[in-house]
C-alpha positions in Angstrom: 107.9 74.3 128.0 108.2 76.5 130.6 112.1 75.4 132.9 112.3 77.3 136.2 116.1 76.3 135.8 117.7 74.4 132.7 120.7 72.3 133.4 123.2 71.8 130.8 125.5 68.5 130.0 129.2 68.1 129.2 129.9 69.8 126.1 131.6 71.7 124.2 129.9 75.3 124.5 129.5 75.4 120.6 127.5 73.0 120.5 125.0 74.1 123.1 121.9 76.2 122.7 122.8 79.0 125.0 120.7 81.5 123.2 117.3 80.3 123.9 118.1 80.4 127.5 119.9 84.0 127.6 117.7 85.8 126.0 114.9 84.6 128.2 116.8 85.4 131.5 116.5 81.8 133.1 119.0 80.8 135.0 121.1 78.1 133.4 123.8 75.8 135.5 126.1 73.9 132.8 128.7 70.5 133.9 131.5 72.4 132.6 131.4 75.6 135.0 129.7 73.6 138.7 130.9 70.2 138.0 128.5 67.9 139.4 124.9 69.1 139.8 122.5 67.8 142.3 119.3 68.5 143.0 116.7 67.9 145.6 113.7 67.4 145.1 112.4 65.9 148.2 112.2 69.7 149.4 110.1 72.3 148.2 111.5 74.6 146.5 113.9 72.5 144.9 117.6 72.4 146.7 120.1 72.4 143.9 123.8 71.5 144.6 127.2 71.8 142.6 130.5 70.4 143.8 132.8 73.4 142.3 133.0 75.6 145.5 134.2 78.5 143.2 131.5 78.4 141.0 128.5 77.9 144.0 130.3 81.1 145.5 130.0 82.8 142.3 126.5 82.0 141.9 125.7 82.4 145.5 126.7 86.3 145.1 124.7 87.0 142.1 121.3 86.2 144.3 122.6 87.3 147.7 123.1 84.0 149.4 125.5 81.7 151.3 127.4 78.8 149.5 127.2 76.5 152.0 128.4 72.9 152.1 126.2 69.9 152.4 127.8 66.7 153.7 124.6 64.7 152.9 124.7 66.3 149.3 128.6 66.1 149.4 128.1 69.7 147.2 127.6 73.5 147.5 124.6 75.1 148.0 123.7 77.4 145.2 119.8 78.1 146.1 116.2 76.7 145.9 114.2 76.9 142.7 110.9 77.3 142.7 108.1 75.5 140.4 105.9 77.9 138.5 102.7 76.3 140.6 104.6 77.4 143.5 105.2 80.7 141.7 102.0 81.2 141.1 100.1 80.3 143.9 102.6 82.9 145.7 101.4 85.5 142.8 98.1 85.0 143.5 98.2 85.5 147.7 100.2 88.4 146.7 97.3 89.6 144.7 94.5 89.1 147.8 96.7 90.7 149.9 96.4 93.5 148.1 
């Protein structure tokens, strides 16, 4: 398995695998910090959505972007993922360009 972004349940944090993920880097959204999560998939790269503005600003800073609110989402913008085809078809223009 290969996630380009791993979303995490309602739990207690005990009792989810953290580790795997942190080690690695990926980003990780979990229920308990953004509330609800939602994420679009009729757009490419992925739109993902929380509804806790405080947590979408948060996550917003760390990659430089704008948390903005989505009234046909009825969340907070927190970014676009990307899927590793489109990853690496962008790797491999990068790499003719050259």
């Amino acid at each position: 398995m290969n996630p380009a972004l791993t979303l995490f349940g309602n739990a207690d944090s005990e009792h989810l695998a953290y580790n795997a993920w942190s080690y690695r880097r990926l980003p990780v959204i979990t229920n308990n910090q953004a509330g609800c999560v939602v994420v679009d998939t009729n757009v490419s790269p992925m739109a993902v959505y929380v509804t806790n503005l405080a947590y979408a600003q948060s996550w917003a800073a760390k990659v430089n972007a704008n948390a903005h609110y989505s009234a046909v989402h009825q969340a907070y913008s927190v970014g676009f993922v990307k899927t590793h085809a489109q990853l690496r078809t962008e790797k491999m223009l990068m790499a003719v360009a050259r």
